[in-house]
N, C-alpha and C positions, 0 to 999 in steps of 0.2 A: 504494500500500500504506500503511496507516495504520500510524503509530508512536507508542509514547509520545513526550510533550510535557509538558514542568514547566517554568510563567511564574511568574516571583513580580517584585511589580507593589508597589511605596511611594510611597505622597503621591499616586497619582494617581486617586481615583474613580471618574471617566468609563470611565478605561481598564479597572479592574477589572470594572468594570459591564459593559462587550465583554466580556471574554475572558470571565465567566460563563456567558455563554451556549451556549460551545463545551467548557467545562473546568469539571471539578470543583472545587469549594475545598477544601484538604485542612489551610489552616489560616490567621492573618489576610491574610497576603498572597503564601499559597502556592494556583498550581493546578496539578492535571496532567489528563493524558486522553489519549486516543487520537487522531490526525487526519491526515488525506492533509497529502502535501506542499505543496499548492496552496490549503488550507483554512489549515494553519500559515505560510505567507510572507502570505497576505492576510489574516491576524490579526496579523502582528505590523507589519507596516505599519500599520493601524488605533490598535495599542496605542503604534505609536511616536510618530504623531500625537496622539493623545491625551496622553502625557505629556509632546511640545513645549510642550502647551496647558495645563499645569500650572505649566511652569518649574522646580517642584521634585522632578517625581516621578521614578522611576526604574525599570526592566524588566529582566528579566536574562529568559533564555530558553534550554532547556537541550534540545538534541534529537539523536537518532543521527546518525551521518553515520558508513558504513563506511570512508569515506579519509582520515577524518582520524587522527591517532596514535592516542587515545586512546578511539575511535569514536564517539564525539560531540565535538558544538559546542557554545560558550556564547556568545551572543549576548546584549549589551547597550547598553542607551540612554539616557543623561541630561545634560543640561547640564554634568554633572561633567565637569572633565577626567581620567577616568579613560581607560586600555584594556586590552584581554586579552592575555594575551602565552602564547604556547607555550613553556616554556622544560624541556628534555629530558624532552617528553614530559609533564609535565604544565600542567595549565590556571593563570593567576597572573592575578586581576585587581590593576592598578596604578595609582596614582593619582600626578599628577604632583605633584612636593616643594615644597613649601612653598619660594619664592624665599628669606622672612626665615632658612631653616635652612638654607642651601645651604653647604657645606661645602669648595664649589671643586671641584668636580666633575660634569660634565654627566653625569647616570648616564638619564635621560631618552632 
């Protein structure tokens, strides 16, 4: 069953240039569209290769999933040390602290 899907794609051209051809662009480095589950896991493998091969670019990808709390998922990929965290029920992306600001506190 096809479901929406919104990728938004920076710094990485290559990768933007794939997902175009599956997804709309709805603005510089937004896309969405409809697409089976099988079409959207084998684009974002694609897109995720694609922005290793950048180094600086980054993916974020946003799509239903009835079991998770909030009924979707957000899926992302970059060299950053960031990650997504659930925290009651809503979505947080986090990025790890700056060691020079560390406060004394592993909140990590």
């Amino acid at each position: 069953m096809a479901a929406l899907v919104t990728l938004i794609i920076r710094a990485a051209p290559r990768a933007m240039g794939t997902a175009q051809r599956y997804l709309t662009r709805v603005s510089e480095e937004t896309l969405a569209g409809r697409m089976s589950t099988r079409t959207r896991e084998a684009l974002w493998d694609l897109v995720c290769q694609e922005v290793d091969e950048t180094r600086s670019g980054r993916a974020v990808m946003i799509h239903p999933d009835p079991s998770a709390p909030m009924g979707y998922i957000v899926l992302q990929h970059s060299r950053s040390p960031s990650r997504t965290l659930i925290q009651d029920g809503l979505v947080v992306s986090r990025r790890r602290p700056n060691p020079m600001d560390r406060t004394g506190e592993d909140d990590w």
